[in-house]
PAZAPA-4460 file (N, C-alpha, C; in steps of 0.05 Angstrom, whole numbers, plus 32768, in hexadecimal, padded with zeros to 4 digits):
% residues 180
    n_x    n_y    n_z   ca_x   ca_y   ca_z    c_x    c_y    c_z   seq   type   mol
   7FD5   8033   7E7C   7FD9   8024   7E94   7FBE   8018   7E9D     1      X     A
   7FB7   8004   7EAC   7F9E   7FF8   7EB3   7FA5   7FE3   7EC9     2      X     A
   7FA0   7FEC   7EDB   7F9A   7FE0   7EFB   7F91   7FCE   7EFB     3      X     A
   7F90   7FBD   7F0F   7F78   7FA8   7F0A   7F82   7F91   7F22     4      X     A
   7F71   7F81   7F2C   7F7C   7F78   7F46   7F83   7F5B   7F3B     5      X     A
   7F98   7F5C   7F4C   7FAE   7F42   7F3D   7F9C   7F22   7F47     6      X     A
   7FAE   7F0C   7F31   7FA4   7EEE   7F31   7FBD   7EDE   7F39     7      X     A
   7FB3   7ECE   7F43   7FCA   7EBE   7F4E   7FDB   7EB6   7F36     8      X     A
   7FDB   7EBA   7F25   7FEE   7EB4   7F0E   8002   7EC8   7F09     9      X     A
   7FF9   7EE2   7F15   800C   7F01   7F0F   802B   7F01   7F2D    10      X     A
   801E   7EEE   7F3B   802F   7EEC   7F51   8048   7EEB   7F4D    11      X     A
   804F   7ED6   7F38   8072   7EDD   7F31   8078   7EEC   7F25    12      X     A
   806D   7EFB   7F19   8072   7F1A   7F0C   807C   7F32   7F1D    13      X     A
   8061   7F33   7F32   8068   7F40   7F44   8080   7F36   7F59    14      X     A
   808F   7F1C   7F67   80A4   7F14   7F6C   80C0   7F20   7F55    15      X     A
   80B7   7F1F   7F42   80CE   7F2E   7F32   80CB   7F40   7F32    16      X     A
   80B9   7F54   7F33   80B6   7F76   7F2F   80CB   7F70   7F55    17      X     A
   80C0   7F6A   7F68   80C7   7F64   7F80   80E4   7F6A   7F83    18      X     A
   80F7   7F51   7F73   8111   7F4A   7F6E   811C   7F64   7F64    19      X     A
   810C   7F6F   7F4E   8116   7F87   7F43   811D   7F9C   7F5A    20      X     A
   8107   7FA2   7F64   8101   7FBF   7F7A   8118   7FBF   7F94    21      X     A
   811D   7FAA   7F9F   8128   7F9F   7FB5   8147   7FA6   7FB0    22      X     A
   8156   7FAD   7F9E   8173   7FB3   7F9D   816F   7FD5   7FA2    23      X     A
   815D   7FDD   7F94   8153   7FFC   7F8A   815A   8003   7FAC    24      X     A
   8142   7FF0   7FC1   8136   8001   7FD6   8150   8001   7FE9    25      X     A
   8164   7FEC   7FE9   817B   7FE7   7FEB   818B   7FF9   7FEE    26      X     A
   8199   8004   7FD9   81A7   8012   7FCB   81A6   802E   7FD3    27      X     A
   8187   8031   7FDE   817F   8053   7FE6   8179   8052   8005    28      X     A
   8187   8035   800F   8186   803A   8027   8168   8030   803B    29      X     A
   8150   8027   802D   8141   8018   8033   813F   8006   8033    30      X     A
   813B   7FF5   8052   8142   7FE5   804D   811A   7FD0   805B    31      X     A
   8108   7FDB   8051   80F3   7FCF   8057   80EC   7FB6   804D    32      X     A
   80EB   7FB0   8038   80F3   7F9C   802C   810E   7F8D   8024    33      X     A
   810A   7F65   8026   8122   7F5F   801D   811C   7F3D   8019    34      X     A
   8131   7F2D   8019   8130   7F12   800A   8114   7F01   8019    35      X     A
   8110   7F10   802D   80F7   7EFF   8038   80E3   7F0B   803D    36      X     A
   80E1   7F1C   803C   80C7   7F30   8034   80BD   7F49   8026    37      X     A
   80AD   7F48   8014   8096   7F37   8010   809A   7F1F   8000    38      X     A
   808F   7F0D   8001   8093   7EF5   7FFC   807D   7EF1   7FEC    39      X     A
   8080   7ECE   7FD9   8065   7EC8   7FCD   8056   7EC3   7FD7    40      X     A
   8057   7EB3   7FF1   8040   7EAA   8002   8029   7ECE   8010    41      X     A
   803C   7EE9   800B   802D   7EFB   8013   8029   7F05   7FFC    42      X     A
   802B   7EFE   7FE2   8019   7F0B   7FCC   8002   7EFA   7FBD    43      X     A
   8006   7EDD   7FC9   7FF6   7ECE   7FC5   7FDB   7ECA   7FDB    44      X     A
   7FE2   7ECB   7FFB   7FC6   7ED6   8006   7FB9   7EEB   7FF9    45      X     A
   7FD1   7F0B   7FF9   7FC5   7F21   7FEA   7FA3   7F1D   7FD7    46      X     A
   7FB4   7F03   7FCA   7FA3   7EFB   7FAE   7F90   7EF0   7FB8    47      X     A
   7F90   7EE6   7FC8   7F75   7ED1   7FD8   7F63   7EDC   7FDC    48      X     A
   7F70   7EF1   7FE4   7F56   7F0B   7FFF   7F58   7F19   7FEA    49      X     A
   7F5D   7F19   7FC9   7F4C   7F38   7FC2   7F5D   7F52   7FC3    50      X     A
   7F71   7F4A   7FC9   7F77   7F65   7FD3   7F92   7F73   7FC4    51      X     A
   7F9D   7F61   7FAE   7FB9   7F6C   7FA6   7FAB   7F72   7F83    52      X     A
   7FB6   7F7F   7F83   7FB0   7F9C   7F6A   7FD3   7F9D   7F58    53      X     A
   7FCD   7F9A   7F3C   7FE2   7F9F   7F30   7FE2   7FB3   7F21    54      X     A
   7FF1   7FC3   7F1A   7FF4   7FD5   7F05   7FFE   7FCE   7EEA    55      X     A
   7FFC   7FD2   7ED3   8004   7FC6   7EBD   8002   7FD6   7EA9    56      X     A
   801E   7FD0   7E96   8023   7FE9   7E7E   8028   7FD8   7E69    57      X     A
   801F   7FD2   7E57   801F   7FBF   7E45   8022   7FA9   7E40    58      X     A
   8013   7FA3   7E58   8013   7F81   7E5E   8027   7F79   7E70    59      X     A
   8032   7F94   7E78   804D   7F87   7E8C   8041   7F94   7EAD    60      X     A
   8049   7F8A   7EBE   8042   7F8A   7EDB   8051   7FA4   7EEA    61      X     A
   8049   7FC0   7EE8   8059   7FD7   7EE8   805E   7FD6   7F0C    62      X     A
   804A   7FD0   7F16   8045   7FDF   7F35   802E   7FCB   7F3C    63      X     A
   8032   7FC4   7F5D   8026   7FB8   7F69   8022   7FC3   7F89    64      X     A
   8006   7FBE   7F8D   7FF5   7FC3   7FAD   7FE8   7FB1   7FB8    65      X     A
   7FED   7FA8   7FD5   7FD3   7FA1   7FE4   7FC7   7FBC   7FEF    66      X     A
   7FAE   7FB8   7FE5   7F97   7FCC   7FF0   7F7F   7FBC   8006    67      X     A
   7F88   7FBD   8021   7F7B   7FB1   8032   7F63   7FC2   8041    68      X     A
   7F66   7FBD   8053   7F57   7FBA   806C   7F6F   7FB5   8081    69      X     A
   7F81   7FAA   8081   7F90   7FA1   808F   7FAA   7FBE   809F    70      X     A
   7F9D   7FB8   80B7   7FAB   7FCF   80C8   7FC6   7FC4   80DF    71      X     A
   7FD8   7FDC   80E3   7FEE   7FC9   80EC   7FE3   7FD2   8107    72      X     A
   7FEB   7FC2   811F   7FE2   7FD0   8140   7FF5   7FE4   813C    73      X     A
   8006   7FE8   8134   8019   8005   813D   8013   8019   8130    74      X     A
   7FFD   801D   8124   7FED   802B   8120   7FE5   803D   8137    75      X     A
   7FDE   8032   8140   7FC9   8046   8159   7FDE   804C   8164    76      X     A
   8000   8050   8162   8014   8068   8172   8017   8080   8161    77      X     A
   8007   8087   8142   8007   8099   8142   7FE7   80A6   8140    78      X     A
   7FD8   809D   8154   7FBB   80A5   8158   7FB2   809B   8146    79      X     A
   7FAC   8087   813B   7F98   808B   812C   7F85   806C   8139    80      X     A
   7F68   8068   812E   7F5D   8060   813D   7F59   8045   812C    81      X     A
   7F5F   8027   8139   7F5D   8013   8127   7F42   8009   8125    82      X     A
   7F32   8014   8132   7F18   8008   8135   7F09   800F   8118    83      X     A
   7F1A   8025   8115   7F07   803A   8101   7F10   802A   80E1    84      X     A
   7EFE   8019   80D5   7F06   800A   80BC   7F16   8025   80A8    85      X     A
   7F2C   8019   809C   7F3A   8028   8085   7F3F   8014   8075    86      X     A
   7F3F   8026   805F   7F53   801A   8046   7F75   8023   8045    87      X     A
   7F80   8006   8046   7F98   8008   8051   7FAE   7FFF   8035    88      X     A
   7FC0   800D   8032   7FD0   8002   801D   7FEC   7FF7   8020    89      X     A
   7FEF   7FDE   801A   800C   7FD6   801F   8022   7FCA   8006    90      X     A
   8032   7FC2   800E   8045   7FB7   7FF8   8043   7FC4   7FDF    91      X     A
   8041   7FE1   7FDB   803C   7FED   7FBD   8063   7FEE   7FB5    92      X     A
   805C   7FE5   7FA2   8077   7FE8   7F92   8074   7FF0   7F70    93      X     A
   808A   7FF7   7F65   808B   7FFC   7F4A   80A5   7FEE   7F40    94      X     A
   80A2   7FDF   7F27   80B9   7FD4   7F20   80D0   7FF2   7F14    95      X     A
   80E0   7FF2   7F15   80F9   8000   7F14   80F2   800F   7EF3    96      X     A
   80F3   8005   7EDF   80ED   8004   7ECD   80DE   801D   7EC8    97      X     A
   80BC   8023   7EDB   80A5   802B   7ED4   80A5   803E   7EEB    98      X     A
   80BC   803B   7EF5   80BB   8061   7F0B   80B9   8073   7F00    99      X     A
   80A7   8087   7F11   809E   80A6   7F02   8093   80A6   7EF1   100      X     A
   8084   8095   7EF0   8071   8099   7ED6   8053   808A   7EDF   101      X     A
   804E   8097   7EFE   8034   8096   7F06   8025   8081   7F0B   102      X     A
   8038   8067   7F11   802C   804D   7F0F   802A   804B   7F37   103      X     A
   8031   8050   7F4D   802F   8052   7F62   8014   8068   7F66   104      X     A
   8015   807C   7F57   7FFD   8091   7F50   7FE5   8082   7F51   105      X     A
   7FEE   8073   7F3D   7FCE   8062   7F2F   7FCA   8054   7F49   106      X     A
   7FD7   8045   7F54   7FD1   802F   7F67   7FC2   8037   7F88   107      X     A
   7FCF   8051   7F8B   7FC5   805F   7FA0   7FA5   806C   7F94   108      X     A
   7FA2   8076   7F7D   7F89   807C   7F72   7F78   8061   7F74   109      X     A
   7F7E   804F   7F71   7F73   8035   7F73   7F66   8033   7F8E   110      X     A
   7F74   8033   7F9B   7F67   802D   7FBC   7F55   8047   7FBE   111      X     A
   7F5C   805A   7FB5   7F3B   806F   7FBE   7F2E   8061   7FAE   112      X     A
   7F2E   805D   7F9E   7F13   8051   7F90   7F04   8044   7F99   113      X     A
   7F10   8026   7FA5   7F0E   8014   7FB9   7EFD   801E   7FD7   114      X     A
   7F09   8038   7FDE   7F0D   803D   7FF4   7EE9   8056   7FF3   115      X     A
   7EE9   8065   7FE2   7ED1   8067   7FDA   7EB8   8055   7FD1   116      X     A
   7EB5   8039   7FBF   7EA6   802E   7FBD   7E95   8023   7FD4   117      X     A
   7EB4   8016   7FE7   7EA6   800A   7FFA   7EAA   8026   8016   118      X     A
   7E9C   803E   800E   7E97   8052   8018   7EA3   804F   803C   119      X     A
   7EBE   8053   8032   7ED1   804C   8048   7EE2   8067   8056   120      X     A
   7EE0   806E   8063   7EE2   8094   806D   7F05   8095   8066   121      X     A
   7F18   8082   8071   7F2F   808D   806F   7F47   8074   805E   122      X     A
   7F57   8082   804F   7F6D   806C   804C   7F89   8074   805A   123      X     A
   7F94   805D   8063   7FB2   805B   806D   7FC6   804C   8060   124      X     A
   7FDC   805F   8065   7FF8   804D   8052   8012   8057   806A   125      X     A
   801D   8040   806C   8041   8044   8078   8056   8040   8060   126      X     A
   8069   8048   8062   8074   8048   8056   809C   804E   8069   127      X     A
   80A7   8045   8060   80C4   803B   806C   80D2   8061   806E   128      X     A
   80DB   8069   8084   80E5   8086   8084   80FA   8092   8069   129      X     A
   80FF   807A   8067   8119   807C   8050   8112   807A   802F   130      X     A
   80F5   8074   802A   80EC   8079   8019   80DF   8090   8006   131      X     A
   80F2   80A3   8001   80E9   80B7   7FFA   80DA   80BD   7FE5   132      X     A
   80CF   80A8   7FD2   80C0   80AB   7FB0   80A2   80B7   7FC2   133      X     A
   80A2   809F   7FD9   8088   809F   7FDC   807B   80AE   7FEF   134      X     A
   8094   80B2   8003   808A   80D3   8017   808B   80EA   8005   135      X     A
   808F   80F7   7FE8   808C   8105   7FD6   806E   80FA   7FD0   136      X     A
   8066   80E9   7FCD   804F   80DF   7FBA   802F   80E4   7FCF   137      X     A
   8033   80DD   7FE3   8027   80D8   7FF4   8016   80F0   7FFD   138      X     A
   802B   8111   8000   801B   8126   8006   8012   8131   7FE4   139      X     A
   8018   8128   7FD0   8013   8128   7FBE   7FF4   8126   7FB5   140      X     A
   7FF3   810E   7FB8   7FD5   8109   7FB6   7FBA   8107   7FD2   141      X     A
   7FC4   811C   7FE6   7FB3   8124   7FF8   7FB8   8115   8015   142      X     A
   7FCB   8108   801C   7FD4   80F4   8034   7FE0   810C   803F   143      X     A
   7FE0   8104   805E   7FE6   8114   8073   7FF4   8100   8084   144      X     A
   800F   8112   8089   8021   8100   809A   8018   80FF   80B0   145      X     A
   8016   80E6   80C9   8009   80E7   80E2   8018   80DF   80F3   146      X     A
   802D   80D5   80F4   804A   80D7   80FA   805A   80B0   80F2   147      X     A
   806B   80B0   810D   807A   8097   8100   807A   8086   8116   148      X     A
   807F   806C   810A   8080   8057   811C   8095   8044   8116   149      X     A
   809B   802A   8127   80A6   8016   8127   8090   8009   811D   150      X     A
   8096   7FE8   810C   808E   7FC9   810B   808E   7FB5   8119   151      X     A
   8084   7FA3   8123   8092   7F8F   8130   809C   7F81   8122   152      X     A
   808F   7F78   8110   809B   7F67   80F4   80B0   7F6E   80E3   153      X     A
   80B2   7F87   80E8   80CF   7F96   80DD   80E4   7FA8   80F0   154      X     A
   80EE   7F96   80FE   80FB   7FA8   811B   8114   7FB5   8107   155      X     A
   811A   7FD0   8110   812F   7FDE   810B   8128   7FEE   8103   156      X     A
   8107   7FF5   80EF   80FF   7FFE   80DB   80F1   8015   80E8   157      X     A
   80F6   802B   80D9   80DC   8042   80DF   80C8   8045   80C8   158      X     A
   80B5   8051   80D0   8097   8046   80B4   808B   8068   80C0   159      X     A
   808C   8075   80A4   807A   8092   80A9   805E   807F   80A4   160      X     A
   804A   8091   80B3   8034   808A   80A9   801F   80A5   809F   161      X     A
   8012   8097   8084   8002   80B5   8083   7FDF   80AC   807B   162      X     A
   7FCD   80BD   8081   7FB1   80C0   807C   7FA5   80CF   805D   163      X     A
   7F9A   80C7   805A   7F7D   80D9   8044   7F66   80C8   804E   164      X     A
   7F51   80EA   805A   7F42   80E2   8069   7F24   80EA   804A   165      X     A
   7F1C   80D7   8042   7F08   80DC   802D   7EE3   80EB   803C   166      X     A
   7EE3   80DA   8053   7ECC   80E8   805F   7ECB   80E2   8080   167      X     A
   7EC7   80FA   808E   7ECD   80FF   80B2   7EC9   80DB   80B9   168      X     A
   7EC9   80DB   80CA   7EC7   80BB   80E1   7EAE   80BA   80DD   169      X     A
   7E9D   80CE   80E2   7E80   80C6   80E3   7E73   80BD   80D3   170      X     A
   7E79   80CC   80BA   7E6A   80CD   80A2   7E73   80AC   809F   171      X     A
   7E8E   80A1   809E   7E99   8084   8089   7E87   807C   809E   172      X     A
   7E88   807E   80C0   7E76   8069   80D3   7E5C   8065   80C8   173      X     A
   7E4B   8073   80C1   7E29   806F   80B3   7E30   8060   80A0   174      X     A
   7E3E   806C   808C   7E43   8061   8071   7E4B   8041   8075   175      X     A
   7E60   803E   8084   7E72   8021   8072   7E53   800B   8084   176      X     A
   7E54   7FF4   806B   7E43   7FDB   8071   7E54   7FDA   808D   177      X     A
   7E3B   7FC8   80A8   7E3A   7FC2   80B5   7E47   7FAD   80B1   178      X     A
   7E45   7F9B   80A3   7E51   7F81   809C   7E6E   7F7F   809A   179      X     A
   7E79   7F90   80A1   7E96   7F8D   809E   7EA3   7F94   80B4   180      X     A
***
């Protein structure tokens, strides 16, 4: 498998891994995604800003992330502080195909990476209540549930949210460039 952050050419790949996932999340009762979101126009900024990451298993497009910066305001209803820069992960999906076999793994390993280089103290991920691969996955690899919220952009919806805190507030505050 080999990661690697996507080109605006992988975008319809990922719309089809997309197409794929979207009956799956359906079917189990999630309903966070659907015919209008995420869309190309949001895997194509993704691609602008740097920030969308594909997973890939033999040349095929296994699993996809935005690994941002980008924090939702309903954030701060389950304490946490938006001032404080994170590495934030969104839209991770896996095509149907390539479940359980560590390709969401890889992609969350990805953003520490990320989230370490640019010596960044904490990462955050929501994820839809009804999504159970990934509230399994989540305390898995060191995330801490910090509780749940609503969207505005997705009214009806509940979103757990969870933390992995890599180094205290203080420590990432010295550390991360000023410049950001």
């Amino acid at each position: 498998m080999k990661v690697r952050e996507a080109k605006l050419e992988d975008v319809a790949a990922v719309m089809g891994l997309v197409h794929r996932v979207v009956p799956q999340m359906r079917a189990s009762g999630n309903f966070q995604w659907d015919d209008h979101y995420p869309n190309v126009s949001v895997f194509a900024r993704d691609v602008a800003m740097a920030t969308l990451w594909v997973a890939e298993v033999d040349g095929q497009i296994a699993g996809v992330a935005a690994i941002t910066t980008d924090q939702e305001p309903e954030y701060a209803n389950v304490g946490w502080d938006l001032s404080e820069l994170a590495i934030v992960v969104h839209r991770l999906a896996v095509d149907p195909a390539f479940q359980g076999k560590g390709v969401a793994m890889a992609l969350m390993l990805q953003a520490e990476v990320i989230c370490r280089t640019r010596e960044i103290a904490v990462l955050r991920v929501d994820t839809n209540t009804q999504n159970e691969a990934t509230q399994r996955l989540f305390p898995k690899l060191g995330y801490s549930l910090a509780g749940e919220i609503g969207l505005s952009f997705r009214p009806g919806l509940r979103f757990q949210c969870y933390e992995k805190r890599l180094l205290t507030k203080e420590e990432g505050a010295k550390r991360a460039p000023s410049s950001r």
